[in-house]
N, C-alpha and C positions, 0 to 999 in steps of 0.2 A: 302264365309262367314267365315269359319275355316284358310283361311290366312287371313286374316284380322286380326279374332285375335289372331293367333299369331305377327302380325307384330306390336298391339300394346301394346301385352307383353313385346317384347322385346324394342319396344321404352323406357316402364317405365321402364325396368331395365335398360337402359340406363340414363336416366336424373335422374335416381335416385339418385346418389349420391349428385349432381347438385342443388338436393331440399333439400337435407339434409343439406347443406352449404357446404360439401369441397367433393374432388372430392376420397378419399380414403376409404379402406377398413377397420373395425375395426370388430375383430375378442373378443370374450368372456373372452380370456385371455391378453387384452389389448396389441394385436398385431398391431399395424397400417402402413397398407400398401399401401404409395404416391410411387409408384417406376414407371419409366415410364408416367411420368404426363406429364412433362416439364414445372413444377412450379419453377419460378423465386424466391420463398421462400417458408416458411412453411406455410401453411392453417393456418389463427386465430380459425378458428372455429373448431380445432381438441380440445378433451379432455383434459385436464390437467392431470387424471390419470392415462395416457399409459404408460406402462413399456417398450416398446420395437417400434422402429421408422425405417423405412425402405424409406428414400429418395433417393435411386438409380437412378441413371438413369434420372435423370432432369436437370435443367439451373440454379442450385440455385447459386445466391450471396452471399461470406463470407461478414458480417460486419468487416469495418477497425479499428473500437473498440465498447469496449458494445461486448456483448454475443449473443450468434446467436442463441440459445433457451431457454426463457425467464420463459416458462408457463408450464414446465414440470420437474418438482423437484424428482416424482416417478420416469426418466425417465434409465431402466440398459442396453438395449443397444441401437446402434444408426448406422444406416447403411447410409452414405453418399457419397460410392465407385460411381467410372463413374460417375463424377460432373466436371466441370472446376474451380479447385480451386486452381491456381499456387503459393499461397502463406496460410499460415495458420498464421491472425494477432496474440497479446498477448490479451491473458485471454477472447479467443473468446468460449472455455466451462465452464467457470472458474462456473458459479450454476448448473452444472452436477456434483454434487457430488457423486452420489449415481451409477453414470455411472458404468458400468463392462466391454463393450465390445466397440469400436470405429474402425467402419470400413471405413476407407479413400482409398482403394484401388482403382487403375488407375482414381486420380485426375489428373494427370500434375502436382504435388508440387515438385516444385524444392528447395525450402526453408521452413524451421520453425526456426520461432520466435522464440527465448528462454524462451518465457513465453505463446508460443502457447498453453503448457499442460495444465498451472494455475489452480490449483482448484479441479484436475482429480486424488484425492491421493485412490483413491478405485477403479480405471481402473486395469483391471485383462488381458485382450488384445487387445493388439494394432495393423489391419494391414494397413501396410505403404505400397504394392509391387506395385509394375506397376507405379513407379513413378519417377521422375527425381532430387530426391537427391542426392547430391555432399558430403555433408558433416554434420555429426553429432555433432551437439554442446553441454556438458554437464550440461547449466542448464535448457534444454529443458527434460531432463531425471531427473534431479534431481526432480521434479514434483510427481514421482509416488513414491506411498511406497508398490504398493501390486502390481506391475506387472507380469506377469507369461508367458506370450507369447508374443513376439515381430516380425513382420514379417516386414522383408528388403527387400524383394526377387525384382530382377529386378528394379534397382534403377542403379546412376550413380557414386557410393560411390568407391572411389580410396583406402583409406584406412581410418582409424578410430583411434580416438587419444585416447591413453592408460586410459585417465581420465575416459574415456567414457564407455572402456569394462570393467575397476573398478565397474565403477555403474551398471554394467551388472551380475553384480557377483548373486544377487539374484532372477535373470529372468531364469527362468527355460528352457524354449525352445527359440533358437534365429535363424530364418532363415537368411541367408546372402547369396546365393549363386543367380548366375546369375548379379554379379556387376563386372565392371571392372577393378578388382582389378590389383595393379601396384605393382610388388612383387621387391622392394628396400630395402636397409636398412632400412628405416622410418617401415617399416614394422614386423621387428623383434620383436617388443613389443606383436602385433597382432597373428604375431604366437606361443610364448612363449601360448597367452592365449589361443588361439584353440588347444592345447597339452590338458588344464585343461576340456575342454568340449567335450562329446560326443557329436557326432551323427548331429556336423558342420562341413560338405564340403567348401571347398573353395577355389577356382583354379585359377591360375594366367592368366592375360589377356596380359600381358606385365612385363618384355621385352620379345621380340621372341623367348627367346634361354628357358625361363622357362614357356611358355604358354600352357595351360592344365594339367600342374601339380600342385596338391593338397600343399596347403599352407603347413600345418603343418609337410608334409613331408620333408622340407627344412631347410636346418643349416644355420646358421649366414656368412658360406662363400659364400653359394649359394646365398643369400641375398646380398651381397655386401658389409658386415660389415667388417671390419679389424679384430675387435674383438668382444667376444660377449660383447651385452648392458642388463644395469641390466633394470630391468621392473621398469621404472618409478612411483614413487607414488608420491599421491597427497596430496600437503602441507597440514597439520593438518590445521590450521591458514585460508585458503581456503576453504579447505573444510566444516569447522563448519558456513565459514561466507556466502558461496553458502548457503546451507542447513538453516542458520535462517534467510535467505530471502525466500526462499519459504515459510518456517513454516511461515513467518510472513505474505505474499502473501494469504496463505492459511486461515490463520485467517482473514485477512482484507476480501476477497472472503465471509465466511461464515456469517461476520458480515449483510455485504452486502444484502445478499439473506435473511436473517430474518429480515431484519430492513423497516418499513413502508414503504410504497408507495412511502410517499414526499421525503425520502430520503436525509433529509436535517439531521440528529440525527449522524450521521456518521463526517460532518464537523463542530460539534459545538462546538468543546474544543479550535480553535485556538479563539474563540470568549472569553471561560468562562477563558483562558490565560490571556486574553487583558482584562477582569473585573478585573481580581484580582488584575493583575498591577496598575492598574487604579487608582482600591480602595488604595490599600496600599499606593502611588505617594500622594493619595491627603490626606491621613490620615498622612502621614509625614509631610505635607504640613502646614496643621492644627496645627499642635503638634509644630511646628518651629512658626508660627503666634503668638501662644498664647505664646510661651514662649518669645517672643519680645515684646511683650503687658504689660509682666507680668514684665519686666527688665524695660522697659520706664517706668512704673507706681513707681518702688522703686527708680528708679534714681530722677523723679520728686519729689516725699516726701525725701529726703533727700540734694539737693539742696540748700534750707536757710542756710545761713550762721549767725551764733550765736552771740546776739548782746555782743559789750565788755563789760566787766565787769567792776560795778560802782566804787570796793572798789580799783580796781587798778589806777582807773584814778581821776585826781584831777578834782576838780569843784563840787557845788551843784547841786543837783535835779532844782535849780530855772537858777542859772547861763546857766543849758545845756536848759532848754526853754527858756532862750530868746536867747541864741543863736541860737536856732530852728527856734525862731519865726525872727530873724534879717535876715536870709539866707532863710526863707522857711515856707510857709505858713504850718497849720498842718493839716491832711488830714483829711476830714472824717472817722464817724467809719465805714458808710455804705462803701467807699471805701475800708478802710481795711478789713473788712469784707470780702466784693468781690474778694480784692485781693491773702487774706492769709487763707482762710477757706478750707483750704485741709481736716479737720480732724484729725490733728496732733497737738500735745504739742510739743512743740523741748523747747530743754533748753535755759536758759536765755532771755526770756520772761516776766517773772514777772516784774512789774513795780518794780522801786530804791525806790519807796514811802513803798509799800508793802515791801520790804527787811528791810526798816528801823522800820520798825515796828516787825519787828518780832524782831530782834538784841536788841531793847531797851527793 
């Protein structure tokens, strides 16, 4: 009777989680711990309040765009180490902003995105080791403004381009050691800058004749330079125009995450563009109409042409009607009426009868 029950204590703390909706652990300081699950993504039914997120050790899938966690804004750090993730798409944390710590360690990422980081300007450390990157690209770094730990360890990284240890300048710890480093001239920029840093190891793997020996202990002839090279910097001109695309990356991001559900508020200017064009097109439109209207209307009232005048031509008042009447029947008044009733006087109109009356 006494195994019994304990055999169905331990069943309900077994399926307990199960009944709760997701299968992790949630500790009182909003610790959540999925590690070891082999969840193919995150639990919908986790909290929205967790500060800290522990997906080790599972099957999860990166999304190839869109953000890969949606429903946790509180969230400072994030453990996603031992996952298969051989690539890190763009702006796949991009509404982490409030992130601190991102643990990616022994995914298989052979590559990031330049816009893998997007959005992560409050990431305080980053570890990368146990992983199969070749090469560091600088607007994948220009991303962070508050980094402080950076971890390379055990990667596939040959050497590192000057740009890159530029923007290293304000990362406090940077492990590097355990890479294949290929100590060439290309290399000489890289050791100029581990002269500037304590407490970086780093040993060449190639060529033969300098393998095992510590980077910065090496001159520019050991290196295979002819002469020394000056440490490359980077164009002003570049650099302001790298750096106001992330700022503007980071804005577009923030916009993002505070703007409604429908998510439609975000694309409506190229709309309120195409009104105002619109509007103006057909307000000119208008303005050009009416001032053709207003041209036809003076051109029409000014058209009559003014009949001659009686006192320069010979003939009576009686002689020029019957020659009216010999050539030409006389209209009606309703005719003339109809014909001439613009609303205008024009000159020399008055009858030769009325003219003679006044003269006498």
């Amino acid at each position: 009777m006494e195994c019994a029950w304990y055999l169905c204590v331990c069943s309900l703390l077994c399926v307990w989680p199960a009944a709760a909706g997701h299968p992790c652990s949630i500790d009182s300081k909003g610790w959540a711990d999925c590690s070891g699950k082999s969840l193919p993504h995150t639990p919908d039914s986790l909290p929205g309040n967790i500060t800290s997120l522990d997906l080790s050790f599972n099957s999860l899938a990166m999304p190839r765009s869109g953000t890969f966690l949606i429903h946790f804004p509180s969230l400072r750090a994030l453990n996603l180490s031992n996952n298969i993730i051989p690539m890190l798409y763009p702006a796949v944390f991009s509404n982490l902003w409030a992130l601190h710590l991102l643990d990616l360690s022994s995914c298989n990422i052979s590559r990031l995105h330049p816009e893998a980081f997007q959005g992560l300007r409050n990431l305080h450390t980053l570890l990368l080791k146990n992983n199969k990157l070749q090469i560091l690209q600088l607007p994948a770094f220009l991303a962070f403004g508050a980094l402080v730990h950076l971890d390379l360890r055990n990667n596939d990284l040959l050497s590192v381009d000057a740009l890159v240890l530029q923007r290293m300048e304000r990362t406090h710890q940077i492990l590097l050691q355990g890479n294949p480093w290929v100590c060439n001239c290309s290399m000489y920029p890289f050791q100029q800058w581990l002269h500037q840093r304590r407490g970086v190891q780093v040993l060449c793997a190639s060529p033969p004749e300098l393998q095992g020996q510590e980077v910065k202990t090496l001159n520019f002839q050991d290196l295979g330079c002819r002469r020394k090279q000056r440490f490359p910097q980077a164009q002003p001109s570049l650099r302001r125009k790298l750096l106001a695309t992330v700022q503007r990356n980071d804005t577009t991001t923030t916009a993002a995450t505070t703007m409604s559900p429908a998510g439609k508020e975000g694309n409506s200017w190229p709309y309120l563009v195409g009104f105002l064009v619109s509007a103006v097109g057909i307000s000119i439109l208008i303005a050009l109409a009416a001032k053709c209207k207003l041209f036809h209307k003076n051109f029409a009232s000014y058209r009559h042409r003014p009949l001659p005048d009686t006192s320069s031509m010979g003939g009576s008042h009686a002689e020029r009607g019957a020659a009216w009447g010999e050539n030409q029947s006389m209209p009606s008044a309703a005719g003339l009426q109809l014909e001439d009733d613009d609303g205008f006087i024009e000159d020399n109109y008055i009858q030769p009868s009325e003219r003679l009356q006044e003269e006498d």
